[in-house]
C-alpha positions as CSV (number, residue, x, y, z in Angstrom):
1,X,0.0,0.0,0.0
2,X,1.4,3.4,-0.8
3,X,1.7,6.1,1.6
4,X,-0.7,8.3,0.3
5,X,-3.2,5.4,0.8
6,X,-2.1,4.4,4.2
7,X,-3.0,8.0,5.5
8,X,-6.1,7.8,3.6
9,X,-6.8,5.0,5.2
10,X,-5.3,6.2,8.8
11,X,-7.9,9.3,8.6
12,X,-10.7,6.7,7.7
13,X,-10.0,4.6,10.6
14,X,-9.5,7.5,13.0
15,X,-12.7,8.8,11.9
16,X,-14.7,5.5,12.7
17,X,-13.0,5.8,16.0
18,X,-13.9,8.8,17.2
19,X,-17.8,8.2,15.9
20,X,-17.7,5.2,18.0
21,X,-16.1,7.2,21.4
22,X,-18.6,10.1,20.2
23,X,-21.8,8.2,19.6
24,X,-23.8,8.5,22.7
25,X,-23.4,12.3,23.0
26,X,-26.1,14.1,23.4
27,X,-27.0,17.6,22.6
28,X,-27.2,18.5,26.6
29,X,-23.4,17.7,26.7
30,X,-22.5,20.6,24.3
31,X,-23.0,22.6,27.3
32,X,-21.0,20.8,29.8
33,X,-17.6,22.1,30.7
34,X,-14.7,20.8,29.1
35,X,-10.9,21.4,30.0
36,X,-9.0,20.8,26.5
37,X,-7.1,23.4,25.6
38,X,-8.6,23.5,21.9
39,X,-12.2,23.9,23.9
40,X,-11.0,27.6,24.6
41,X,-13.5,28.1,27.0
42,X,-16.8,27.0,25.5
43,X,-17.0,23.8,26.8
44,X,-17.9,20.2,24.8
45,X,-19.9,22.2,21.8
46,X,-16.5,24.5,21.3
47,X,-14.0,21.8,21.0
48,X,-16.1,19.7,18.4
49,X,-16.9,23.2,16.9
50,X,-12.4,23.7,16.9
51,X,-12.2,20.3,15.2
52,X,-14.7,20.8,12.5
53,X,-12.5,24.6,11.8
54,X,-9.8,22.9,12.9
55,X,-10.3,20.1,9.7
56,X,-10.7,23.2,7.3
57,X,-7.9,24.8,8.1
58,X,-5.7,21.8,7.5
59,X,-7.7,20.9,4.4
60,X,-6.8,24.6,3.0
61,X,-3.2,23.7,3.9
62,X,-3.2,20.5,1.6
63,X,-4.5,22.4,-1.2
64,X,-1.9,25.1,-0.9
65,X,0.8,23.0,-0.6
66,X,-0.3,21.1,-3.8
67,X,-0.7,24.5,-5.0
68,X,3.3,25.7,-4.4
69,X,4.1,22.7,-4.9
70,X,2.3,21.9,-8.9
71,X,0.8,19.3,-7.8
72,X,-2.8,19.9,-7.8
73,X,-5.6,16.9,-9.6
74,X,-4.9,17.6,-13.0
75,X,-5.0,14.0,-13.5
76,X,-9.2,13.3,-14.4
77,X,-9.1,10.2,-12.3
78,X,-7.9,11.9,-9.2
79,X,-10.5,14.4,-9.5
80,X,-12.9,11.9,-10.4
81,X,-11.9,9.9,-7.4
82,X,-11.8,13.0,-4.9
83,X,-15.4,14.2,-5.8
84,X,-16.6,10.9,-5.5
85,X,-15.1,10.2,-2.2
86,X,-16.5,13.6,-0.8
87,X,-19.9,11.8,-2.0
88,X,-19.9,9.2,-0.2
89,X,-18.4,10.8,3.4
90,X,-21.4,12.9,2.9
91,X,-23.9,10.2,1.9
92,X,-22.7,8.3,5.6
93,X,-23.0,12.0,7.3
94,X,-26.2,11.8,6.2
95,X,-27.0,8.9,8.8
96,X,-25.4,10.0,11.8
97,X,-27.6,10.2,14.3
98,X,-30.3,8.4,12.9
99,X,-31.5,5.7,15.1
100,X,-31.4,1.5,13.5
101,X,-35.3,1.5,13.4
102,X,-35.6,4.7,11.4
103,X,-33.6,2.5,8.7
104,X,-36.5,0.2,7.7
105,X,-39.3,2.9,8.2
106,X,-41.2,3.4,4.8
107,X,-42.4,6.8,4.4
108,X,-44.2,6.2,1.2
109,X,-45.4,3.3,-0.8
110,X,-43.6,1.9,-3.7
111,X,-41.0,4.0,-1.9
112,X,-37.2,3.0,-0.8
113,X,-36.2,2.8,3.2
114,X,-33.0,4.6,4.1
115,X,-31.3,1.2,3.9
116,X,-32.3,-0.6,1.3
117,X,-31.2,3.2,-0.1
118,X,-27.8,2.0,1.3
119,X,-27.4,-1.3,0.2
120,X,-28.5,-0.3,-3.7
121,X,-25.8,2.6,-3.6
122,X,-23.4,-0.2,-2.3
123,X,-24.4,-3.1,-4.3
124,X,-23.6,-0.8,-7.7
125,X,-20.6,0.4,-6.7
126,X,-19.2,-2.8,-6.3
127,X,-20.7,-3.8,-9.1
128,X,-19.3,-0.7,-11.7
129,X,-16.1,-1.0,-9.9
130,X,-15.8,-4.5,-10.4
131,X,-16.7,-4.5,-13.6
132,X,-14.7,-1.4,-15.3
133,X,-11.6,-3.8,-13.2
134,X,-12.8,-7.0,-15.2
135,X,-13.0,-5.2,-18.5
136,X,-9.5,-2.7,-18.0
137,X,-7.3,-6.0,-16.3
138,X,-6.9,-4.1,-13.6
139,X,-6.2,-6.1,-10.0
140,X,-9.1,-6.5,-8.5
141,X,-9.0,-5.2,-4.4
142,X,-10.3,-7.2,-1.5
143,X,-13.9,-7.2,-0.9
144,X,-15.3,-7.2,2.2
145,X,-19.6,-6.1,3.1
146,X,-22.7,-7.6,2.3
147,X,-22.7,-10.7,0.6
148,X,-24.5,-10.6,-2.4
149,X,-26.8,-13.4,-4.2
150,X,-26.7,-15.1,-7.9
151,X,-30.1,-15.3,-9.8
152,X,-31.2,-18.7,-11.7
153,X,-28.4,-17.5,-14.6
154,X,-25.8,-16.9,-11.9
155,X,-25.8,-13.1,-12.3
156,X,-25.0,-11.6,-9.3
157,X,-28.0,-9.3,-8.4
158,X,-28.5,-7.0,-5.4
159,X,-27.9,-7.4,-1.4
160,X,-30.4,-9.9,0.0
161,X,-32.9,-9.5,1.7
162,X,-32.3,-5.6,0.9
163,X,-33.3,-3.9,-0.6
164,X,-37.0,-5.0,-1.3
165,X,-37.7,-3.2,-4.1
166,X,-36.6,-2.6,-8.1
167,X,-32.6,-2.0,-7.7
168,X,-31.9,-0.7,-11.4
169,X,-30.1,2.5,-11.5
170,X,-32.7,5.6,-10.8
């Protein structure tokens, strides 16, 4: 794994961490007292309010060292890849906080739940990706999620048992 990806990954895996140690806030510990230094007197809601700015800032840095540096995504992959991965961080953002029933709650007939949402958006990725890797030779990566099911022609088709409903691309 290149280094690039390993800190890609690194700022994945940190970021599953601290959802996990951060999970059971709730919005009456904003206004408990905190003593981190970053906090600067505001308590709970100012040091997650610090590490959101605190992100930007840094994020600004990358791009102006790419900048000095000539080294911004010129290459159409790279941006391809970029805008797609700020996609998908803000597809999961979308989630946070939601609670596991609120996953399988219908909200209209004929209509999609949140997760079987998920697992279509999942299910063709992996199945683009895998394909455009078949077709170009390239290596294929590990796979690791939900295990999907072959049809009576053995064509792989969507996540079972979700999602319930049509899972052609909308």
């Amino acid at each position: 794994m290149s280094e690039v990806y390993r800190l890609i990954n690194a700022l994945q895996q940190s970021m599953m961490e601290t959802l996990a140690k951060l999970r059971e806030l709730t919005d009456t510990h904003l206004d408990h007292d905190c003593t981190h230094g970053c906090a600067m007197g505001d308590g709970v809601r100012g040091l997650l309010v610090h590490n959101i700015d605190h992100e930007r800032m840094h994020l600004g840095q990358v791009h102006n060292i790419r900048f000095q540096n000539r080294t911004m995504q010129r290459d159409y992959i790279a941006r391809l890849m970029a805008e797609w991965f700020r996609e998908r961080a803000a597809l999961a953002s979308a989630l946070i906080g939601l609670t596991d029933e609120a996953l399988d709650q219908r909200y209209a007939d004929n209509e999609w739940t949140i997760r079987e949402t998920i697992e279509h958006t999942l299910y063709w990725e992996r199945n683009s990706t895998e394909h455009i890797a078949k077709e170009q030779g390239l290596r294929p990566a590990g796979r690791t999620g939900t295990a999907t099911r072959d049809d009576e022609d053995g064509a792989r088709i969507a996540p079972y048992p979700y999602p319930t409903q049509d899972v052609s691309p909308r």
